[in-house]
C-alpha positions in Angstrom: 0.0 0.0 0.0 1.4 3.0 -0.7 0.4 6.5 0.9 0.6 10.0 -0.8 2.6 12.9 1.2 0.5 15.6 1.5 2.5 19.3 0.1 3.2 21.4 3.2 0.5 24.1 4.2 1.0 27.8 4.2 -1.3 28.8 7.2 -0.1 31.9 7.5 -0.6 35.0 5.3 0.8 38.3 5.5 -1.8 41.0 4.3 -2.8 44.8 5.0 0.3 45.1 7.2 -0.6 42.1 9.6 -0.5 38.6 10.0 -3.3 36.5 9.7 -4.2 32.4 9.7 -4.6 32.1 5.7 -8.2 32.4 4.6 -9.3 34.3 7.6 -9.9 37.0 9.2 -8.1 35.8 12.1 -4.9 37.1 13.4 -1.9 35.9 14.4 -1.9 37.9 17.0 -4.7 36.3 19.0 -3.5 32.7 18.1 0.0 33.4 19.6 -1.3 35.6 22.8 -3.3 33.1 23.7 -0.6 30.5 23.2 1.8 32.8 25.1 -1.0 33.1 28.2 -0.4 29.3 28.3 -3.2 28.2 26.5 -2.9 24.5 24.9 -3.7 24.7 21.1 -6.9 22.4 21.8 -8.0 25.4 23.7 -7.0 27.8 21.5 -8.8 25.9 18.7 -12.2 25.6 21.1 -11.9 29.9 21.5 -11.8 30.0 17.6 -14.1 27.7 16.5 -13.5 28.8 12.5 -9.8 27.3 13.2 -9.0 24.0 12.9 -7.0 22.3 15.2 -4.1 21.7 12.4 -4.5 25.6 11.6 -3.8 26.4 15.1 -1.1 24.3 15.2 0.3 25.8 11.8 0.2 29.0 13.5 1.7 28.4 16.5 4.7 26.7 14.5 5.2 29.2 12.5 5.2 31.8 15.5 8.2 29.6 16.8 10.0 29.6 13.5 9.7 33.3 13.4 10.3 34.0 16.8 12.2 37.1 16.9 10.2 38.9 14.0 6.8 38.3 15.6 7.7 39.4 18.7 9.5 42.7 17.2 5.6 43.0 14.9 4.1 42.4 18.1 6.2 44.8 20.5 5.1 47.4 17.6 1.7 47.3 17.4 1.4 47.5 21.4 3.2 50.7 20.8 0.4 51.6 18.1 -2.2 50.9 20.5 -0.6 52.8 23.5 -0.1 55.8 21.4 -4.1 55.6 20.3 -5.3 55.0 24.0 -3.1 58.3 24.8 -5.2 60.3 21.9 -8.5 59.3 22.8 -7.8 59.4 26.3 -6.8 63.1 25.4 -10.2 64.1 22.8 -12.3 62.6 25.2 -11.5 62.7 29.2 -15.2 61.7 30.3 -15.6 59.3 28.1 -12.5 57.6 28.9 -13.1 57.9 32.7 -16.6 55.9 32.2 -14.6 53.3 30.1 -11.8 53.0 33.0 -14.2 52.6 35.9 -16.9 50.0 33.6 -13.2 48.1 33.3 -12.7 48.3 37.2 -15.7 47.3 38.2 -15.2 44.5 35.9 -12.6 43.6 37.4 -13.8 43.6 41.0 -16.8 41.1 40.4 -14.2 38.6 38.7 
């Protein structure tokens, strides 16, 4: 009997300036935060249920291949989203002190 090799997967795709599992709209990002929070990838794959376990797996992988420039695209876009928490803290103090205490009070019944 003789069994075909499948072609190895590309499950990552690099698109609009992020990283994304290929044929989503899921990105990177979430896979490997969650992985990095110490998720296992069957949990990771029950929190996404559009992934498939093999995806998540694909992603995680690929994460670890790419260690150092995933971590520098992450490090970059936690600097994006501090400096836009800054303006809209800035445009709009009221509204971001009802955002901050909805977030502690959260926080308080967990």
């Amino acid at each position: 009997m003789t069994v075909a090799l499948k072609r190895a997967k590309r499950y990552i795709e690099q698109r609009d300036g992020g990283y994304w599992i290929e044929g989503t709209r899921i990105s990177l990002d979430s896979v490997v935060y969650a992985f990095l929070n110490g998720e296992s990838p069957e949990s990771i794959a029950q929190n996404f249920p559009l992934l498939s376990l093999e995806q998540v797996y694909g992603a995680i992988t690929f994460y670890l291949a790419n260690r150092e420039l995933i971590d520098t695209y992450l490090k970059e876009g936690e600097k994006e989203f501090e400096k836009l928490q800054q303006s809209l803290r800035e445009k709009n103090p009221p509204l971001y002190q009802k955002l901050k205490a909805a977030q502690i009070q959260k926080h308080n019944k967990a």
